[in-house]
C-alpha positions as CSV (number, residue, x, y, z in Angstrom):
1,X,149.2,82.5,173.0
2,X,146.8,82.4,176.1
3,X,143.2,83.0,175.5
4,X,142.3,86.5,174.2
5,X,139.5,88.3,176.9
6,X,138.5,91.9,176.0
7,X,136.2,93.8,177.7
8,X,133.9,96.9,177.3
9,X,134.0,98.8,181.0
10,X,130.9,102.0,180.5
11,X,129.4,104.1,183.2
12,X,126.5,104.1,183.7
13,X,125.7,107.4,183.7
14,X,124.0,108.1,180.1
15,X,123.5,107.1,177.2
16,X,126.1,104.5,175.4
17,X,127.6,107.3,173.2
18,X,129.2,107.0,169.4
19,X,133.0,106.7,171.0
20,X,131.6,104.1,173.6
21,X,129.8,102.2,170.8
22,X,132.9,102.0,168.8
23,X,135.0,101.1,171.7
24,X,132.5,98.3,172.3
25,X,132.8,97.4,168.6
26,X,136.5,97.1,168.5
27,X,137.0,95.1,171.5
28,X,134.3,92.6,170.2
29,X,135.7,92.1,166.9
30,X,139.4,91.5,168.4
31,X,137.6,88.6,170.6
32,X,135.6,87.0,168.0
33,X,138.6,87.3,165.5
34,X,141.0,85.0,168.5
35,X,137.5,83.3,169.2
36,X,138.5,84.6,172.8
37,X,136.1,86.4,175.0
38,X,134.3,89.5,175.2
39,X,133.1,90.7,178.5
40,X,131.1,93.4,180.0
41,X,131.6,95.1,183.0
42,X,129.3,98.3,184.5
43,X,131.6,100.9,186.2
44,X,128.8,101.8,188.6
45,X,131.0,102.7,191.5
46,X,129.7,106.5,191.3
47,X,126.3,105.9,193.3
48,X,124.8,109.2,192.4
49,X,125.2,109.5,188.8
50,X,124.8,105.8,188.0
51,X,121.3,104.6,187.0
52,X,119.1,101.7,186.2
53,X,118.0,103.6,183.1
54,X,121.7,104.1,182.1
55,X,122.6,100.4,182.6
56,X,119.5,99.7,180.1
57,X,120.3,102.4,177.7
58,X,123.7,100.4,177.1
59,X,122.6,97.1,176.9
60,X,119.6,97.8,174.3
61,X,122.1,99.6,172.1
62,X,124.9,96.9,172.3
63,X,121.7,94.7,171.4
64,X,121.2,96.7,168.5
65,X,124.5,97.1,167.1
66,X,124.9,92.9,167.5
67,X,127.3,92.8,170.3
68,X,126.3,90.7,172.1
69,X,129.1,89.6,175.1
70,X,129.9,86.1,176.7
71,X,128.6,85.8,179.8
72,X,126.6,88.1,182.3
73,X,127.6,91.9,182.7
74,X,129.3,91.8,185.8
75,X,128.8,95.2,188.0
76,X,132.3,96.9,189.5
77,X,130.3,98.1,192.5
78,X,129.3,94.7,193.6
79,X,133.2,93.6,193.9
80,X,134.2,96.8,196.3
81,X,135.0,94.4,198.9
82,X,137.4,92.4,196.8
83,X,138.7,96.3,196.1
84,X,139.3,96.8,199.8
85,X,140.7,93.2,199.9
86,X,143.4,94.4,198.1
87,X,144.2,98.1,199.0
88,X,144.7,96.3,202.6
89,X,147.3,93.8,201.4
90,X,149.1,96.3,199.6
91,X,149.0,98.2,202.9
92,X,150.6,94.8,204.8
93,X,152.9,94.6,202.6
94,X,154.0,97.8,202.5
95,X,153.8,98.9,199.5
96,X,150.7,101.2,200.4
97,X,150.1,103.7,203.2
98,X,147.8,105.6,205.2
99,X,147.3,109.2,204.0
100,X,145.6,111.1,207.2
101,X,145.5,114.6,205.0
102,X,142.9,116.3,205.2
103,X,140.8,118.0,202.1
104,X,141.3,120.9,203.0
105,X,145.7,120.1,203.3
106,X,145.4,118.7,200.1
107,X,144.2,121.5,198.3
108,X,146.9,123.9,200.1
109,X,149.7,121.3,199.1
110,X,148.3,121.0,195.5
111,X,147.7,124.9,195.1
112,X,151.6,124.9,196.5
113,X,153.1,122.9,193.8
114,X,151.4,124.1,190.9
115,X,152.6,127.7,192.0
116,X,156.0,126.0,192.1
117,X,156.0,124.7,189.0
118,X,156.3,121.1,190.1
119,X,154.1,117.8,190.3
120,X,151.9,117.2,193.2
121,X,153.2,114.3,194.1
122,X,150.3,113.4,197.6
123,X,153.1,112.2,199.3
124,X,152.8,114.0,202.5
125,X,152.5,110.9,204.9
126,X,155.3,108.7,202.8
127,X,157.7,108.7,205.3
128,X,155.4,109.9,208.4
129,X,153.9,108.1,211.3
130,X,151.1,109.9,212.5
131,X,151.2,110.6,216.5
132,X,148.3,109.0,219.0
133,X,146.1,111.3,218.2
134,X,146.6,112.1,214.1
135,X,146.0,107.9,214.2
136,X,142.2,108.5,215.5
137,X,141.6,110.1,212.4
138,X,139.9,109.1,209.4
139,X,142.5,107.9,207.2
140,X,142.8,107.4,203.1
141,X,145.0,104.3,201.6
142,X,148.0,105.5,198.9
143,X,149.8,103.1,196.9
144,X,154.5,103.6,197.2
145,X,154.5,104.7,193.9
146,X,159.1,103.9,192.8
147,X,160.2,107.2,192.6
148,X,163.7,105.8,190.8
149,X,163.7,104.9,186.7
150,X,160.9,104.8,184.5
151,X,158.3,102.6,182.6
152,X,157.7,102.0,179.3
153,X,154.4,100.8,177.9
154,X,154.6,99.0,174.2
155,X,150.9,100.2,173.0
156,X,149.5,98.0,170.3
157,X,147.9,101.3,168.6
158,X,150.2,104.4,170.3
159,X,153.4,102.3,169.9
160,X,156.3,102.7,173.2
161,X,155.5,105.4,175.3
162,X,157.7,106.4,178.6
163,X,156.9,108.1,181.4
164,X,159.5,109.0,184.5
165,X,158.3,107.5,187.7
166,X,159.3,110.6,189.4
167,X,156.3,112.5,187.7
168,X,153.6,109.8,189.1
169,X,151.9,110.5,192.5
170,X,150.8,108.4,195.0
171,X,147.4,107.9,193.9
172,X,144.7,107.0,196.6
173,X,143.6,103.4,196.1
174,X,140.9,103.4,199.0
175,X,139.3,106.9,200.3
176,X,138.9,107.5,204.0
177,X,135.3,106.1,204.0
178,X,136.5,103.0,202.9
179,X,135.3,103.1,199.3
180,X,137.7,102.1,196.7
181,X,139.1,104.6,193.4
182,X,138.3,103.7,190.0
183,X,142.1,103.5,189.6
184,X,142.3,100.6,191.5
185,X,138.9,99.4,190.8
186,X,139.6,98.9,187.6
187,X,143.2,96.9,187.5
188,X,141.6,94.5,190.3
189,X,138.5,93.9,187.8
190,X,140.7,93.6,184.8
191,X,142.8,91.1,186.6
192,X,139.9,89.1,188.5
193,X,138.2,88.8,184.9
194,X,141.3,87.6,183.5
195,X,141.6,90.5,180.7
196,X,144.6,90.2,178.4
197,X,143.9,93.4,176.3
198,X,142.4,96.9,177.2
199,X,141.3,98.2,174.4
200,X,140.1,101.9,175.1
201,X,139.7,105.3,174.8
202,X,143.4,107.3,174.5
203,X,142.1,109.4,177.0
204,X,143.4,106.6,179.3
205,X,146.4,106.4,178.2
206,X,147.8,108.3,181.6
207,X,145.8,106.2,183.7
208,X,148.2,103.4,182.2
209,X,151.0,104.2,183.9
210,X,149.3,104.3,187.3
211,X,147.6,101.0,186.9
212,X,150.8,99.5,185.7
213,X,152.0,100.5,189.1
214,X,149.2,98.5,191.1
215,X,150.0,95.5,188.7
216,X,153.9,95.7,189.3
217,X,152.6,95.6,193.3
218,X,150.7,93.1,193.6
219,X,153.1,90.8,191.1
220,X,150.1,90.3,188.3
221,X,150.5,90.1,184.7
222,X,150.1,93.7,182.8
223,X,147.7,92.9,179.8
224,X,148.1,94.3,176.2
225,X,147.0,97.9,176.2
226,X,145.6,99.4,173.2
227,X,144.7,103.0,173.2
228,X,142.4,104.6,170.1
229,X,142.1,108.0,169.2
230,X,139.1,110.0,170.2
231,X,136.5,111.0,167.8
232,X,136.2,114.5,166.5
233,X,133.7,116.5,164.8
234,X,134.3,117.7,160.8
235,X,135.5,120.8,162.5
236,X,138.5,118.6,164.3
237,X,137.3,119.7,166.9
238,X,136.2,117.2,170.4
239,X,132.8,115.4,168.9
240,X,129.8,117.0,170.4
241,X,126.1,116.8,169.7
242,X,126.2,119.1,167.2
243,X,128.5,116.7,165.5
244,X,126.6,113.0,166.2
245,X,128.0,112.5,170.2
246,X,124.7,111.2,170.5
247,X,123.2,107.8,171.9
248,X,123.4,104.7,170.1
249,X,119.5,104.9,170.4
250,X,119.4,107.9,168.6
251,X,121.0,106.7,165.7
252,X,118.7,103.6,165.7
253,X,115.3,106.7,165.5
254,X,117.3,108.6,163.0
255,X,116.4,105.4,160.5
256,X,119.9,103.8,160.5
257,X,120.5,100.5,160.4
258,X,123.0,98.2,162.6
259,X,124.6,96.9,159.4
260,X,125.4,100.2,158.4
261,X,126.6,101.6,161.8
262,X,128.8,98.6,162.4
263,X,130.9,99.1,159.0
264,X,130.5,103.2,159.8
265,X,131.7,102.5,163.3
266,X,134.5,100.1,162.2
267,X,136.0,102.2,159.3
268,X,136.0,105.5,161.7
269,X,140.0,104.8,162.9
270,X,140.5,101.4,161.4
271,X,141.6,100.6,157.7
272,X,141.9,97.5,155.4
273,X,143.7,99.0,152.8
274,X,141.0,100.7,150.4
275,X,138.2,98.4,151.8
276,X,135.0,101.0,152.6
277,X,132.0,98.2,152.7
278,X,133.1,95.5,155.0
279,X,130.7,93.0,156.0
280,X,130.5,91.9,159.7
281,X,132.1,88.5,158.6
282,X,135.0,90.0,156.9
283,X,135.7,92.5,160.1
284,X,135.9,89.5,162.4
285,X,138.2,87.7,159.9
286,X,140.6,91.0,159.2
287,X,140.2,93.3,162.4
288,X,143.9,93.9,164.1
289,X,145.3,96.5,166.2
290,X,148.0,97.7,163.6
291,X,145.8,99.2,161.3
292,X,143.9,101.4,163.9
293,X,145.2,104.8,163.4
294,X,147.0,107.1,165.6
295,X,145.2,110.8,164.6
296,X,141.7,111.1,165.7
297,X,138.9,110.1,163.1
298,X,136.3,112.8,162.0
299,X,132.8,111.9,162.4
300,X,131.0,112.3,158.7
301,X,127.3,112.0,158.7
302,X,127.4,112.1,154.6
303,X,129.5,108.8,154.8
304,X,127.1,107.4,157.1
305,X,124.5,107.9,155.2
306,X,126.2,106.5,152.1
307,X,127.0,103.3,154.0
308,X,123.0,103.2,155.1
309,X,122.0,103.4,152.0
310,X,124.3,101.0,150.6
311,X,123.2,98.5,153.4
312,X,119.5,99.1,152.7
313,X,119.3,98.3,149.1
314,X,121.2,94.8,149.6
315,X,118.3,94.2,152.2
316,X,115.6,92.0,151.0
317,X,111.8,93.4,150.6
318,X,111.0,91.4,153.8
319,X,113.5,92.6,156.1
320,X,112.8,96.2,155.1
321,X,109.4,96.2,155.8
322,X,110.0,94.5,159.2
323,X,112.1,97.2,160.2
324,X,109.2,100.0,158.8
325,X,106.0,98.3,159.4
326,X,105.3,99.4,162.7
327,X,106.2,103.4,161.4
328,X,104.3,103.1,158.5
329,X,101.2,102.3,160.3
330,X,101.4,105.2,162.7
331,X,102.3,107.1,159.2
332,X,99.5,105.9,157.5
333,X,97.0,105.7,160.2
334,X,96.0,102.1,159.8
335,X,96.9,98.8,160.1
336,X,98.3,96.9,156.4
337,X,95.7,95.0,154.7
338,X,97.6,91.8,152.9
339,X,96.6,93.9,149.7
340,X,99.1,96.3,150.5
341,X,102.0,94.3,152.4
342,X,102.0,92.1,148.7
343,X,102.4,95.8,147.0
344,X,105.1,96.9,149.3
345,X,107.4,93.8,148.8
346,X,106.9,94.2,145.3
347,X,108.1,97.8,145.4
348,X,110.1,97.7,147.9
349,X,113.9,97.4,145.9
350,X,112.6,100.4,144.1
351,X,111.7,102.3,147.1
352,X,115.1,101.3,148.9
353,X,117.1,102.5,145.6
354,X,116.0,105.9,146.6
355,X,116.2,105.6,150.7
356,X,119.2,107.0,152.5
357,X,117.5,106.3,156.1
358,X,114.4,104.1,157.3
359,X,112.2,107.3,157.4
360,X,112.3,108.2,153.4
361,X,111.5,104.6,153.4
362,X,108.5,105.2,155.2
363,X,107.2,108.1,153.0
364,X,107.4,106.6,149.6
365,X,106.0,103.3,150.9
366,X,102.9,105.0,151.5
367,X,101.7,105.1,148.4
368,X,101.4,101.7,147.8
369,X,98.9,101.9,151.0
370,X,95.2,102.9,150.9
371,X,95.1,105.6,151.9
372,X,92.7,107.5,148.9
373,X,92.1,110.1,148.1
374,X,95.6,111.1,148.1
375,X,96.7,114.5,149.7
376,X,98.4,116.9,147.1
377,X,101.6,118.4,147.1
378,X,101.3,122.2,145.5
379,X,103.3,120.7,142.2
380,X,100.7,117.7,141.9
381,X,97.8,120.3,142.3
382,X,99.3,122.3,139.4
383,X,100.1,119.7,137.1
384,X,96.8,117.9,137.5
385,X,94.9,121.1,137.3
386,X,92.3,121.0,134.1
387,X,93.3,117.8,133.4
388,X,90.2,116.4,134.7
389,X,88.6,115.1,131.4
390,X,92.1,113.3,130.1
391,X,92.3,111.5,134.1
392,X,89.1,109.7,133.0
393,X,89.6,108.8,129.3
394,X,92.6,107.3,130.8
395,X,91.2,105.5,133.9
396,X,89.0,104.1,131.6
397,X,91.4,103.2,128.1
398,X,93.9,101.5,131.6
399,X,90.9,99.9,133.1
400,X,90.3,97.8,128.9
401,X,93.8,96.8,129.3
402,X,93.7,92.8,130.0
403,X,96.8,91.9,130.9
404,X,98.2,94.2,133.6
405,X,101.9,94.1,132.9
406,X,104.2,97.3,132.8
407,X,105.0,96.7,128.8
408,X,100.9,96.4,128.2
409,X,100.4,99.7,130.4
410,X,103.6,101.6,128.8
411,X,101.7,100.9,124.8
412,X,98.3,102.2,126.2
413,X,99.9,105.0,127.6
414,X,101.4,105.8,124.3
415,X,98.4,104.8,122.6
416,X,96.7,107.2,124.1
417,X,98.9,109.8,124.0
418,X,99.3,109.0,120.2
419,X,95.6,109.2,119.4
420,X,95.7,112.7,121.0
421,X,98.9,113.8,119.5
422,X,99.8,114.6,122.9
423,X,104.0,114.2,124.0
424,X,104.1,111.4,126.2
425,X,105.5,113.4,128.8
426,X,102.2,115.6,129.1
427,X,100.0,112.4,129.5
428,X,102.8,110.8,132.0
429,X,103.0,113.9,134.0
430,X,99.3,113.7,135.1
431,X,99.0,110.1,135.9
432,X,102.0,110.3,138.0
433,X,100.3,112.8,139.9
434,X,97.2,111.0,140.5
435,X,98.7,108.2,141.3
436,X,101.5,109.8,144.3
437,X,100.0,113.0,145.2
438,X,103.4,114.3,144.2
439,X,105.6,111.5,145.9
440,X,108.5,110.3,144.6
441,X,108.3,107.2,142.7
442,X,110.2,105.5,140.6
443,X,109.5,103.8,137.1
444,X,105.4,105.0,136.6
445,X,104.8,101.9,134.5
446,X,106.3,99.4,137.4
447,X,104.3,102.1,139.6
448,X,101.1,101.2,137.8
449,X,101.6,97.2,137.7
450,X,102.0,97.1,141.5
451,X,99.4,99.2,142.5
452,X,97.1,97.0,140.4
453,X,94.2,98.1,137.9
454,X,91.3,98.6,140.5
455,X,93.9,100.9,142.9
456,X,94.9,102.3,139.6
457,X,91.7,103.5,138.1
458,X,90.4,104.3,141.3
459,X,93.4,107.1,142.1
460,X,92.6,108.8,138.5
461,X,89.0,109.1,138.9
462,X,89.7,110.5,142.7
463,X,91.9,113.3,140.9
464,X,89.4,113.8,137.9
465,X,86.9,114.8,140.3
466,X,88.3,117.7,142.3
């Protein structure tokens, strides 16, 4: 088997979208599973629409998701010549020729055949010669498409699909200014690169045929063609932005993580039997092109979320805060004292127990930060409200215990509450208030241990005193 080259071909022209991202994804995991290649290539032959921006916006999100490609990204504009190179031997050799109709003739002969019922098939100047002065005109390059039998295309995901070669026009291969089409753009880059397998969009899938033509002309190999479903919304309906078509970026500001989006991304068209949390590893090791699925996958952001979370709590305490550190100071308003980094990676598997996304982790780390006195949510206010005098009998019965576990902490408690003949729960109830301002927590004993006895004491004297 020769070596295995994907490639990931985007446009510069946005953002690298959810369908673009997974395409990416697919086409990696295929190369790393044949330890093959993975290239990139820029379609940046639209001038006008393609942008430095763009081209940034798809490299920082393959760098997110951790796809990285061998090799530098190699720009389709910058081989237009090696385009040309070939429209013009396909014109030697005739199996190309010079179209001298005009826009303006096109759109009368297209108009014509779709009132006709028929295919418009360009092929006005087939069998012409132009006369001396028709020649002085500015001229476009069409490729002979056979107008006899048929091909057949054996696609790795849509299985054998035929289409008559009568139904294919000649498309244009260079336009009359001497650029070259993305139709044969694209099969000369493919081929120059050496790509044995397009893996892409089945929105292609037409364009197949085409290329297959310009292959068949110039006597090159045909790779492996592998078209996946689209994406669509819950609705079934074409993904839009209501649904999650957004930027890779997005996802990253929404608080998911790459981990997450990777498995998310894989699972969204692909299967390994009843396998929903696949590890990177395991994908490399199991991805194929059988088990991609021929009906479009719906995009779920509940299962997304699921997966995020899942990811997150197998995370350890350091990574987590790396990845919130910089939004918790903006949160908070100040930059982490040691004091509270040592808190946070202590609470940290509790916090990430409860997280779905990087944002909740952001709220309920912040009350392992200083940032007394706490601010009040309307349900803290009422619970701690005339409970003043019971805050400081127990900020100061806390404050006598001497060894600051969550077992020590948990009998004063319940001392306390004992000596009072108080239900636990209406001495718990106050103290987790003073101590989150009505945050979520989780265990308030563990709560109590992490924030330390000074933090402690100080949060139940700051509520005892309003």
């Amino acid at each position: 088997m020769p070596k295995v080259i994907t490639r990931f071909a985007p446009s510069p022209t946005g953002f690298l979208h959810i369908g673009g991202a997974r395409t990416a994804l697919y086409n990696w995991l295929y190369a790393r599973r044949h330890n093959g290649q993975f290239l990139l290539r820029i379609e940046d032959t639209d001038r006008k629409r393609s942008t430095d921006e763009a081209v940034a916006a798809i490299l920082a999100g393959m760098s997110w998701l951790g796809l990285d490609c061998d090799g530098e990204a190699v720009s389709q504009y910058a081989q237009a010549e090696r385009h040309k190179e070939v429209a013009l031997k396909l014109l030697a050799d005739g199996k190309a020729y010079r179209c001298y109709a005009t826009s303006e003739e096109l759109a009368e002969l297209r108009s014509k055949a779709r009132d006709e019922g028929k295919p418009f098939l360009g092929d006005v100047w087939r069998d012409k010669e132009p006369d001396a002065e028709t020649a002085k005109r500015p001229y476009a390059i069409r490729i002979k498409m056979p107008r006899e039998g048929e091909v057949t295309i054996n696609d790795e995901v849509q299985g054998n699909v035929t289409v008559q070669n009568k139904e294919l026009d000649d498309m244009i291969l260079l336009r009359s200014d001497g650029t070259p089409t993305y139709m044969l753009a694209v099969v000369v880059d493919d081929h120059d690169m050496g790509v044995t397998h397009v893996i892409r969009g089945d929105d292609h899938l037409n364009n197949a045929f085409r290329q297959y033509q310009v292959y068949a002309a110039m006597g090159w190999s045909v790779p492996v063609f592998a078209h996946i479903p689209l994406i669509h919304g819950p609705d079934g309906k074409k993904l839009s932005k209501r649904h999650g078509a957004l930027g890779v970026e997005e996802y990253a500001e929404m608080g998911f993580v790459p981990e997450a989006m990777r498995n998310y991304l894989l699972r969204l068209g692909w299967s390994h039997g009843d396998d929903e949390i696949i590890s990177t590893q395991q994908a490399i090791e199991w991805f194929n092109l059988e088990n991609v699925g021929r009906g479009p996958a719906r995009f779920d952001f509940d299962k997304l979320d699921n997966l995020n979370a899942h990811y997150m709590r197998t995370m350890n305490s350091e990574t987590i805060l790396s990845l919130v550190k910089n939004e918790l100071e903006i949160y908070t308003g100040d930059k982490l004292a040691e004091i509270e980094i040592q808190r946070l990676l202590a609470a940290m598997p509790s916090i990430a127990e409860r997280a779905k996304r990087l944002p909740d982790v952001v709220e309920a780390a912040s009350l392992y930060c200083n940032t007394r006195p706490l601010k009040l949510t309307e349900k803290a206010s009422a619970t701690l409200s005339g409970n003043g005098p019971m805050l400081v009998e127990l900020a100061e019965k806390l404050l006598s215990v001497s060894s600051w576990k969550s077992d020590q902490i948990k009998e004063a408690i319940i001392s306390y509450a004992t000596a009072k003949e108080l239900k636990l729960g209406k001495v718990m109830q106050p103290i987790r208030a003073a101590l989150t301002g009505g945050l979520p927590s989780g265990d308030l004993t563990d709560l109590l241990e992490i924030l330390g006895q000074q933090e402690s004491y100080d949060r139940l004297l700051d509520q005892a005193n309003t």
